[in-house]
N, C-alpha and C positions, 0 to 999 in steps of 0.2 A: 247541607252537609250532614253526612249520618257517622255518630260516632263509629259504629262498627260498620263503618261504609267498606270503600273498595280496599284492593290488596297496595302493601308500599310500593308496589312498583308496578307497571303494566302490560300488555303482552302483545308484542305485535304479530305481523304475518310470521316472523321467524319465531316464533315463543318470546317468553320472557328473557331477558338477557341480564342477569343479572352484573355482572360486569360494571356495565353501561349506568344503572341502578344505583348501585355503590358511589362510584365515581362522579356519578351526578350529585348526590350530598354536599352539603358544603364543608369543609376541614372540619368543624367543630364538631359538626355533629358526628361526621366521620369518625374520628378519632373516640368519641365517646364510646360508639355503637360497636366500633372493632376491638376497644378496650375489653368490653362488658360481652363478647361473645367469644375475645379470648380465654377469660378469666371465666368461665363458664366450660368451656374446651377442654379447658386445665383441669378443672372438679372431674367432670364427666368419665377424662382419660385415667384420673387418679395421680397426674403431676404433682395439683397441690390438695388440700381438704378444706373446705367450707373454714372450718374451725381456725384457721391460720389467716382469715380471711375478718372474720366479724370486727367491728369497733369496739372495743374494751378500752378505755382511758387508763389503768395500773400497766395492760402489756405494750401501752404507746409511752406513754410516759417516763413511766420507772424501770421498765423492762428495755427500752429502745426499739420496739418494734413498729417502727414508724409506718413502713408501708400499708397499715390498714387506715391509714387516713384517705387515702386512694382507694384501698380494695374496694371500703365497706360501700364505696358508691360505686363499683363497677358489679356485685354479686345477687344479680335477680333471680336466683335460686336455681336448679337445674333444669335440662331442657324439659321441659314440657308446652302443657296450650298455655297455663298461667305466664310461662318465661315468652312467651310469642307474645303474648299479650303485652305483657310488657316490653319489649322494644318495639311493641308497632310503636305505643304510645310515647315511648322515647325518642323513636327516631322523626314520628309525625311532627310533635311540637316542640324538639330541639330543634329541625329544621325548618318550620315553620316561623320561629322567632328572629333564626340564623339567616334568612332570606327573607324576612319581612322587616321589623324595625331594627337590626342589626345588623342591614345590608352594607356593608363596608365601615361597618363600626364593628370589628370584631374583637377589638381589646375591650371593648363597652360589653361584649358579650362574654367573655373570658370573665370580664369585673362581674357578672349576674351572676357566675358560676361559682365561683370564688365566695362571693358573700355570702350564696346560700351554703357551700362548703362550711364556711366557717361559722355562722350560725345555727347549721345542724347539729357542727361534730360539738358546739358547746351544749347545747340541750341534751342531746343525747343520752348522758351519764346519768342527768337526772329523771327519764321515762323509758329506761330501761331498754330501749334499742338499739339494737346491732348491726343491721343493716340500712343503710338510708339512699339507696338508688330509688328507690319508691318515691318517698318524700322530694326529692331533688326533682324528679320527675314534675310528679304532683305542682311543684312550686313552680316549673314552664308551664304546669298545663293551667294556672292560677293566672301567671301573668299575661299569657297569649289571651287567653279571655279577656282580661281586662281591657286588654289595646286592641279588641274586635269586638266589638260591645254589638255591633249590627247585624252579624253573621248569625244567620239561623242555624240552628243544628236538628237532628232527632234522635233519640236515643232507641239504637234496634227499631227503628221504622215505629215507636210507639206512640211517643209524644212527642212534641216538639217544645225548644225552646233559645234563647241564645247565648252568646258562649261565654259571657261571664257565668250563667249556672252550670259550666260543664259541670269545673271542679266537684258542685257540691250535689248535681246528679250523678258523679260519680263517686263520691262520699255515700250517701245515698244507697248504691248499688252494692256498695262494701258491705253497709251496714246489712243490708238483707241475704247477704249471702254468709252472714255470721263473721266476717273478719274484725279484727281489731282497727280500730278507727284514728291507732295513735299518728303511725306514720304520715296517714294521709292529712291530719289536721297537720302535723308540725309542717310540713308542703305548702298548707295552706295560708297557714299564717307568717310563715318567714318569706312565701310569694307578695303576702300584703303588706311585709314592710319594704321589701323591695319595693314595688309597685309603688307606693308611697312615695318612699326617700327618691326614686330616679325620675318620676314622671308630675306628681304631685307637689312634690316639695319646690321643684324651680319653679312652678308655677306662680306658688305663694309667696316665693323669696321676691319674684320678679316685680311682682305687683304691689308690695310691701318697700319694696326695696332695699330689702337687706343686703348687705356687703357678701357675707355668700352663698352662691346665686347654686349651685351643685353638691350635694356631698357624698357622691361616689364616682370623682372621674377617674381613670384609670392612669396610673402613675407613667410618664412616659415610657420605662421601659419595658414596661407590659406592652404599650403601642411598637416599638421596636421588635420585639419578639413575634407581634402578630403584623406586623409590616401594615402598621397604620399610622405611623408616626410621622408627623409635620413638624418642619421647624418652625417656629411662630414666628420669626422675621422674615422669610423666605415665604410663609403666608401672608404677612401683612404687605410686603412689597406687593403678592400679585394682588391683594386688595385694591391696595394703591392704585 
């Protein structure tokens, strides 16, 4: 697998179809991807301005301008290569996660989204960042490593190696090209308490036997809202 391998989508005898492309994603990622190329649309046409958009905790808080709790994670800067760049990389291992260990656990995938929300936007204030689609990013491309530990990669056909080092050949990469290392660390480390607390932890409760066994299931009506929801008597019956 090569990071800067093929295109997100492929092209047959009729060309590319994008359409087809789209629609193939799964919801989550979906919706992320159309979020974040609206809100990009927006900049570009001059609807809204970047500035109405960044995370500032006094204009959310005391001011009431709630919606940059959203923006700040849909705003990967204007179109350019850098903004391509980023939603391959959004859209590769949002849907990669979304169709690999989140295959019909979609409220479990809402709950990874959520946590790393809310762990960004508290950090945030105190390292001085505004934007955190990057970081949110970064924290899928931390975890899908983790739960592919076997998968070879190569970076631009140079070296090789596997995909728990993406993150930090991609860390790596920042660093040599002069960029600030903040966002992608906060990515990486709130990807390692996730990665911990949802995959690690039951491990060790299990085996321990501690009373509890999860501590991030998703509250039922998260599962309702994502149409995962079982009733648990209605399951234990077909157990039965």
């Amino acid at each position: 697998m090569d990071v800067g391998g093929a295109a997100m989508g492929g092209a047959g005898g009729g060309g590319f179809d994008f359409m087809s492309w789209y629609m193939e994603i799964p919801v989550i990622s979906r919706i992320y991807l159309t979020g974040a190329l609206l809100t990009t649309a927006a900049c570009a046409v001059d609807l809204i301005s970047p500035f109405s958009l960044y995370y500032n905790a006094n204009l959310i808080f005391v001011e009431g301008q709630v919606w940059r709790l959203v923006t700040t994670f849909l705003f990967f800067g204007m179109f350019s290569i850098d903004f391509l760049f980023h939603m391959y990389f959004l859209v590769r291992y949002c849907r990669l996660l979304e169709e690999g260990d989140f295959r019909g656990r979609t409220a479990n995938f809402v709950m990874m989204l959520l946590f790393g929300v809310s762990i960004m936007t508290v950090v945030a204030p105190f390292v001085s960042v505004h934007f955190l689609g990057s970081s949110l990013t970064f924290m899928m491309v931390y975890v899908w490593g983790r739960r592919n530990e076997s998968v070879r990669m190569s970076f631009l056909g140079v070296f090789s190696f596997t995909a728990p080092y993406l993150p930090w050949v991609m860390l790596t990469f920042s660093v040599l090209l002069g960029n600030p290392v903040t966002i992608d660390v906060i990515g990486i480390c709130v990807g390692h308490t996730y990665y911990f607390m949802e995959f690690v932890y039951p491990v060790i409760a299990d085996v321990r036997g501690w009373r509890l066994k999860k501590l991030l299931n998703p509250p039922r009506i998260l599962h309702w809202i994502c149409g995962t929801y079982r009733d648990p008597e209605v399951e234990h019956e077909h157990q039965d």
